[in-house]
BAZAKOL-105254 format. One record per residue: x, y, z of N, C-alpha, C, CB in turn; residue in three letters. Coordinates in steps of 0.05 Angstrom, whole numbers, padded with zeros to 5 digits, always signed. Glycine has a CB too. Layout:
BEGIN
XYZXYZXYZXYZALA...
This chain:
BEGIN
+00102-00286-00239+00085-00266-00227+00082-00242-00246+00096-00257-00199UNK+00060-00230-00243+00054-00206-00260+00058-00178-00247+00023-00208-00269UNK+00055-00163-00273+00059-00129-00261+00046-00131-00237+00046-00102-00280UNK+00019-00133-00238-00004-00125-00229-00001-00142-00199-00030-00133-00251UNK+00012-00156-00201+00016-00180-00176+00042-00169-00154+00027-00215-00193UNK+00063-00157-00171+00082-00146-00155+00074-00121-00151+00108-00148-00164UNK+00065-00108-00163+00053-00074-00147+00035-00085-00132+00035-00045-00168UNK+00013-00101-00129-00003-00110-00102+00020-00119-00077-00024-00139-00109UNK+00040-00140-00079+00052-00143-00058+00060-00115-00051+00071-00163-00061UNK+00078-00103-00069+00096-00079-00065+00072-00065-00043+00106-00058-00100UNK+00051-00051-00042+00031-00037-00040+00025-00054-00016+00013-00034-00064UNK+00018-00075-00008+00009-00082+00009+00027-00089+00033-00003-00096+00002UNK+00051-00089+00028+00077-00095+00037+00084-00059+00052+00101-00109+00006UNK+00083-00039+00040+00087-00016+00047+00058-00011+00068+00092+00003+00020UNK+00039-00012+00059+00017-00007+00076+00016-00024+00103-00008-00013+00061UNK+00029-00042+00104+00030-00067+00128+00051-00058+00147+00038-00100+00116UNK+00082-00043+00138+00100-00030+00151+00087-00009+00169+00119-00020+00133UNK+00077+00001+00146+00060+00030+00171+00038+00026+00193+00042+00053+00153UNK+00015+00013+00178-00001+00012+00187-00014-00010+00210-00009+00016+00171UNK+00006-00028+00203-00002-00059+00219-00031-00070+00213-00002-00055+00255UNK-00038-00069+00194-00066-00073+00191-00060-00101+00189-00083-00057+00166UNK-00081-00120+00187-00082-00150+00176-00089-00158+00152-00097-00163+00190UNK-00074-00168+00135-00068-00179+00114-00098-00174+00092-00059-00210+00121UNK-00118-00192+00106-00143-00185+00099-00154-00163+00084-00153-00185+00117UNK-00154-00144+00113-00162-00119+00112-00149-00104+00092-00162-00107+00135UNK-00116-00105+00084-00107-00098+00066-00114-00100+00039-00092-00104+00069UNK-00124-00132+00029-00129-00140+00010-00157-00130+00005-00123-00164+00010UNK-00174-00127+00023-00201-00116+00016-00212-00086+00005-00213-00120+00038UNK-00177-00073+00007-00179-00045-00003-00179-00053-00032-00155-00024+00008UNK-00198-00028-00038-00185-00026-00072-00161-00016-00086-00200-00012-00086UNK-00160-00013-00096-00129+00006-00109-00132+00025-00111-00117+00004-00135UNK-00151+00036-00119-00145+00071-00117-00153+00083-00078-00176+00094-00147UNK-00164+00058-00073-00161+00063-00033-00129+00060-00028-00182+00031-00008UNK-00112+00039-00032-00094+00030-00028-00067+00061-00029-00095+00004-00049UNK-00074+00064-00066-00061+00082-00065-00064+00112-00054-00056+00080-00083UNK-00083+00120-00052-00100+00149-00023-00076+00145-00003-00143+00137+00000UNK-00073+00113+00014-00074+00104+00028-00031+00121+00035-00090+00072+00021UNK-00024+00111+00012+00011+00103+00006+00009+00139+00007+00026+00081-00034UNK-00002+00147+00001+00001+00179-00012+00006+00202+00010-00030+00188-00029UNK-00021+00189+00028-00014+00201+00049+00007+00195+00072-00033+00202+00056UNK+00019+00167+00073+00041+00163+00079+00062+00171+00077+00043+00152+00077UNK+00067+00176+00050+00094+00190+00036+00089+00208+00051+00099+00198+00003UNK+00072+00231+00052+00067+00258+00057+00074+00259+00082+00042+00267+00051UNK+00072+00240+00101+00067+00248+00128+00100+00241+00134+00040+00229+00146UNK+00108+00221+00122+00143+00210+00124+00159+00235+00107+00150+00171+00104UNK+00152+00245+00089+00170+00259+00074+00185+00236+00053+00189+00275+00095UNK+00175+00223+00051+00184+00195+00027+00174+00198-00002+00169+00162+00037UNK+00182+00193-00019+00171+00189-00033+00170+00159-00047+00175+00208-00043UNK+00144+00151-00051+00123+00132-00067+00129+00128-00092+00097+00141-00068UNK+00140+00104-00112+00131+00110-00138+00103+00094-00142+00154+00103-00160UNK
């Protein structure tokens, strides 16, 4: 597997904890949606994202 393949799981794997969205719908975001997405999460958890 590639970089680019484990920051998608990583990323879609975090967005699916929070959000419950369906797999799909996850994958149909883009990446700079995806990451908007993580950003404002951190923010709202007090977590931080790398």
């Amino acid at each position: 597997m590639t970089y680019a393949a484990d920051l998608l799981y990583e990323e879609v794997a975090y967005l699916a904890y929070h959000f419950h969205w369906p797999l799909d719908q996850l994958l149909d975001l883009e990446h700079p949606e995806r990451r908007r997405y993580i950003a404002q999460i951190a923010r709202l958890t007090g977590h931080e994202y790398e």
